[in-house]
N, CA, C and O of each residue as an XYZ file, in Angstrom:
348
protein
N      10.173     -0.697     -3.479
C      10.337     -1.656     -2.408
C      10.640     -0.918     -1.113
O      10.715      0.309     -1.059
N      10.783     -1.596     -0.241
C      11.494     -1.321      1.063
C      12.560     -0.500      1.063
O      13.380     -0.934      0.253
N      12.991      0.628      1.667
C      14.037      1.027      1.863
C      14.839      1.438      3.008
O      14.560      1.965      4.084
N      16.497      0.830      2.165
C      17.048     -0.116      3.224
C      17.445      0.567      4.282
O      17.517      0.121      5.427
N      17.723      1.707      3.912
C      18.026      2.618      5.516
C      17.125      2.783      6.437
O      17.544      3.049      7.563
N      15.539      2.666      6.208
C      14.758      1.718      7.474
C      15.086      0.496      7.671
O      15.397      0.217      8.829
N      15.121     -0.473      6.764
C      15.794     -1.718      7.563
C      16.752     -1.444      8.726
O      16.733     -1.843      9.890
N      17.774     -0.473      7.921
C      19.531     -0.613      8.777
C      18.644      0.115     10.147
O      18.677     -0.534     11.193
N      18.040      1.142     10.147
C      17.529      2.402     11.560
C      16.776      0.913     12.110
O      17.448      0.480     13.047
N      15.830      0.193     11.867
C      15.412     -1.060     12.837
C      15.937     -1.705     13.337
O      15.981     -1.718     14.567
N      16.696     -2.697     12.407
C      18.091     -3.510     12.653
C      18.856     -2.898     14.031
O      19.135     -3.559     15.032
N      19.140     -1.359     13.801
C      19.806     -0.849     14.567
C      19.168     -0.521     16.010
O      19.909     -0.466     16.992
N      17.981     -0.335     16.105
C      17.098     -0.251     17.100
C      16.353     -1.371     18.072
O      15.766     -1.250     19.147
N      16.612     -2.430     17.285
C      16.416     -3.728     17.946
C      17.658     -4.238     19.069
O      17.644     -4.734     20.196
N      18.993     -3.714     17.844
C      20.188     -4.252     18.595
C      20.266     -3.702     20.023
O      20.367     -4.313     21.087
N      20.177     -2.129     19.720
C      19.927     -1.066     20.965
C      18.977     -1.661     22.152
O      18.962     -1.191     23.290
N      18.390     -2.484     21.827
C      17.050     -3.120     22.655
C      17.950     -4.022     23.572
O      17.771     -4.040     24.790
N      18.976     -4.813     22.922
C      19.810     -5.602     23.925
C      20.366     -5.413     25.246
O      21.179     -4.540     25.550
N      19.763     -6.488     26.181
C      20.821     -5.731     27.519
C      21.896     -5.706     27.514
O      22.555     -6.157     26.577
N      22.400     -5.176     28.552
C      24.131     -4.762     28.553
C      25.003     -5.757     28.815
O      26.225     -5.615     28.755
N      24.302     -7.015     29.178
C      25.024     -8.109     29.508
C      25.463     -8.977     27.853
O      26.433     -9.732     27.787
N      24.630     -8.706     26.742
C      25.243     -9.371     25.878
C      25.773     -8.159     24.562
O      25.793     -8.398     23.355
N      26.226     -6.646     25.347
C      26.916     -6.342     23.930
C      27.600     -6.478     22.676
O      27.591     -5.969     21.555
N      28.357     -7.609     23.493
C      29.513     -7.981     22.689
C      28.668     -8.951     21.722
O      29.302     -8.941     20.668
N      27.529     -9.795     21.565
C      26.624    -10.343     20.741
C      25.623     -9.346     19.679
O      24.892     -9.728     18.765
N      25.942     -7.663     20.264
C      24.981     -6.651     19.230
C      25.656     -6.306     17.884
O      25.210     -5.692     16.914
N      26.779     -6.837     18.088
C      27.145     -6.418     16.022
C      26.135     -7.955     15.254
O      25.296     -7.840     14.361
N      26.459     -8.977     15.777
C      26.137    -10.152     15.421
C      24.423    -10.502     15.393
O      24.056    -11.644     15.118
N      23.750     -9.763     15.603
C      22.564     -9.577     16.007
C      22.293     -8.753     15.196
O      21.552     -9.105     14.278
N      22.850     -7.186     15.242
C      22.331     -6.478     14.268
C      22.270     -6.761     12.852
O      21.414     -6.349     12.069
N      23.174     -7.439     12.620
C      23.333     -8.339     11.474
C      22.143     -9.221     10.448
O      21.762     -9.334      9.283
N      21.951     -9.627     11.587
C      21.314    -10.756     11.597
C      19.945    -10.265     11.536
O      19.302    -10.572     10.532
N      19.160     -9.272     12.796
C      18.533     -8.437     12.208
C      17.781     -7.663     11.409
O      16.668     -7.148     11.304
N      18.941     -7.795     10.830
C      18.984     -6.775      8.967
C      18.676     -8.051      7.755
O      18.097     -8.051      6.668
N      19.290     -8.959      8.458
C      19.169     -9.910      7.014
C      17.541    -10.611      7.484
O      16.893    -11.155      6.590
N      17.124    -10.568      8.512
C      15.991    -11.239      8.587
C      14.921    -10.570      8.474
O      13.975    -11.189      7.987
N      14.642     -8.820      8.948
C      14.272     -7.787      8.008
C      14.018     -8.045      6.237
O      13.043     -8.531      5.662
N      15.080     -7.603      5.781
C      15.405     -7.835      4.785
C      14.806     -8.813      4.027
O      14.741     -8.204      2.959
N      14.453     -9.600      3.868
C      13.973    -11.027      3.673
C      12.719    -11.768      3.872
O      12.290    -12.731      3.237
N      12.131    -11.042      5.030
C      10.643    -11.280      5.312
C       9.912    -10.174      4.732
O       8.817    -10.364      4.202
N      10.732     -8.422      4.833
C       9.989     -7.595      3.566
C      10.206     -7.909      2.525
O       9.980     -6.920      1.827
N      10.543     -8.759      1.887
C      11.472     -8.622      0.268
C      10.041     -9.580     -0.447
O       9.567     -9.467     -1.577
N       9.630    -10.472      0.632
C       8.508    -11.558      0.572
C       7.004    -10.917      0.441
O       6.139    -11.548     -0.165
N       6.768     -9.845      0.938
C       5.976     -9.025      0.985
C       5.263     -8.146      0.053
O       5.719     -7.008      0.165
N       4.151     -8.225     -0.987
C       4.288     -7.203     -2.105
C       3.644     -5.666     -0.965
O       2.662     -5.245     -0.353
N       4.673     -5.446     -1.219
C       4.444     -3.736     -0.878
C       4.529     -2.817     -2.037
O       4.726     -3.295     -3.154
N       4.398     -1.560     -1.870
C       4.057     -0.408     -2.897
C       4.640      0.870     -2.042
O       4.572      0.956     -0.816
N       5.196      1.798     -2.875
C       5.592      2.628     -2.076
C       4.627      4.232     -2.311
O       4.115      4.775     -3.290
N       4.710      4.486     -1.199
C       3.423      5.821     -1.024
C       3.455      6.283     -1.851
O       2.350      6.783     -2.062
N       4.443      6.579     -2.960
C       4.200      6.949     -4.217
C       3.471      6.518     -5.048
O       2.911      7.242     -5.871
N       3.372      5.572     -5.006
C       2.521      4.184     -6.344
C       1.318      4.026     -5.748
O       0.321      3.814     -6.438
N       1.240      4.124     -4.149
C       0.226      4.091     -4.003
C      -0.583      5.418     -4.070
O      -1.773      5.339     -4.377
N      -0.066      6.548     -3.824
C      -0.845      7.928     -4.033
C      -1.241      7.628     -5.595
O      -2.428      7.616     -5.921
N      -0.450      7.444     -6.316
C      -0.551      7.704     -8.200
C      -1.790      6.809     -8.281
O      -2.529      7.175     -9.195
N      -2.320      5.563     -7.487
C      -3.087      4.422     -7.427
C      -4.453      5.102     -7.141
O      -5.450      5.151     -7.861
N      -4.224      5.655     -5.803
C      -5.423      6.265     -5.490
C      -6.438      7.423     -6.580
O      -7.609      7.455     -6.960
N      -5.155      8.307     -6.781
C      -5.927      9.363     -8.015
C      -6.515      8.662     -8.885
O      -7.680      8.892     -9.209
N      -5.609      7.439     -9.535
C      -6.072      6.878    -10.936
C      -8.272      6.213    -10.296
O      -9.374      6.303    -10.838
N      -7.911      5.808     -9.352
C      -8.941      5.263     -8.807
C      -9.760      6.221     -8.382
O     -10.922      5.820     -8.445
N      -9.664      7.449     -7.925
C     -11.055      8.570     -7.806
C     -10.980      9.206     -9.238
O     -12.108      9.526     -9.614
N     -10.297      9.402     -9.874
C     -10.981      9.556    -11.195
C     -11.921      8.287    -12.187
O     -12.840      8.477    -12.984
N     -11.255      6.979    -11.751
C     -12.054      6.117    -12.352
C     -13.271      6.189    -11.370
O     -14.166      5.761    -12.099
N     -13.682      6.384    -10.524
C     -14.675      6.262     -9.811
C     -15.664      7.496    -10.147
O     -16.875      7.468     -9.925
N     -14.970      8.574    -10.712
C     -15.901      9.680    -11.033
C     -16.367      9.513    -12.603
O     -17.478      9.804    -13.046
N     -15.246      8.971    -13.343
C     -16.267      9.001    -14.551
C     -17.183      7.486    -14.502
O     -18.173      7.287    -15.206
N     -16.630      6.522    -13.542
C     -18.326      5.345    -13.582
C     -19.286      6.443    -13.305
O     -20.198      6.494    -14.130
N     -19.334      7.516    -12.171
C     -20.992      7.614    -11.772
C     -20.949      8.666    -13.194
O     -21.949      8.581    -13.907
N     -20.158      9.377    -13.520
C     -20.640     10.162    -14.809
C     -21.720      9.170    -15.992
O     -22.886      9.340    -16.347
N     -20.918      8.354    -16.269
C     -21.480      7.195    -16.901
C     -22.743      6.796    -16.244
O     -23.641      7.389    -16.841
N     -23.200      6.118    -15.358
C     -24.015      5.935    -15.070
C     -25.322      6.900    -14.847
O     -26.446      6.402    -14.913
N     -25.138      8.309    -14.579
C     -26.241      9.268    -15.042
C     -26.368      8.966    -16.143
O     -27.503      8.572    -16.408
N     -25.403      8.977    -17.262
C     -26.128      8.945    -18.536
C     -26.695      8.105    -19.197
O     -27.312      8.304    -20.244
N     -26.520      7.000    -18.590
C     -27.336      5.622    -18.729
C     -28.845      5.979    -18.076
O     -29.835      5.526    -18.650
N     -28.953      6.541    -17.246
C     -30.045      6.927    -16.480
C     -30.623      6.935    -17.238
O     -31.416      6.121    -17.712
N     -30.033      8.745    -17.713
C     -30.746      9.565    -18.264
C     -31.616      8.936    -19.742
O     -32.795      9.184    -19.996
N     -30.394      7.812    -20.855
C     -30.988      7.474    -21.917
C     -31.847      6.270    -21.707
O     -32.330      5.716    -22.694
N     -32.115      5.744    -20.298
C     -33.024      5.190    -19.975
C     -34.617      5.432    -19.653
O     -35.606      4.713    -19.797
N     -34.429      6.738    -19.161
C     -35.655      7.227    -18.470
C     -36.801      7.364    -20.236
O     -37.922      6.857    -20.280
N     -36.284      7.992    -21.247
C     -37.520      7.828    -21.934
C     -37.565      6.486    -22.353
O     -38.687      6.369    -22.847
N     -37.042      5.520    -22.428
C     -37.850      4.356    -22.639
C     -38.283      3.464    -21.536
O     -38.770      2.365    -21.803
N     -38.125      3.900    -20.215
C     -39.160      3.406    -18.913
C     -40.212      4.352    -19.136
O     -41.280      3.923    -18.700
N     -40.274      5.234    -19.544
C     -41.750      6.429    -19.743
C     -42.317      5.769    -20.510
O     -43.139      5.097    -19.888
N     -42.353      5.555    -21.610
C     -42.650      4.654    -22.673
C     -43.700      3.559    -22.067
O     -44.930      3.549    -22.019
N     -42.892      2.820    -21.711
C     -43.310      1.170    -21.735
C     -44.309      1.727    -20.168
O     -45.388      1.137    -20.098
N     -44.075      2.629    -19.128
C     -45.121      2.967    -18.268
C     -46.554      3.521    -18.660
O     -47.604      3.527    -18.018
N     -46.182      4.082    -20.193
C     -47.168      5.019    -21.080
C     -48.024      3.842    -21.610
O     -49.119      4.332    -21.887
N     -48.030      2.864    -21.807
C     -48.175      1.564    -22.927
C     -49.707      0.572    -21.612
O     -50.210     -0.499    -21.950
């Protein structure tokens, strides 16, 4: 999932975004923030670059043995299109 010490570094970077006229509203905000963060990723199916790297390999190897496969379909095809072209 998400991890939360990017939430908290956003949370925290949003608050930072506040002008100086409502500091005293940036704990209450950052807060708030975090929980609304929190909550709209949680809703989200995400994957983490890990799962998705492990995803990708699994998927260029499945992609290399289809075309493997498929030469050899070719291949045990081609004498019986010779055939029926011979006929």
């Amino acid at each position: 999932m998400f991890d939360p010490k990017a939430i908290d570094d956003i949370a925290n970077r949003l608050a930072s975004a506040i002008p100086p006229g409502l500091n005293n509203f940036k704990e209450d905000l950052e807060k708030n923030f975090h929980a609304i963060l929190q909550s709209a990723l949680s809703k989200l199916d995400l994957v983490t670059r890990e799962e998705f790297e492990v995803q990708k390999m699994v998927l260029a190897k499945t992609r290399s043995k289809l075309e493997d496969l498929e030469k050899r379909v070719s291949e045990m095809e081609k004498p019986l299109t010779d055939k029926t072209e011979e006929a």
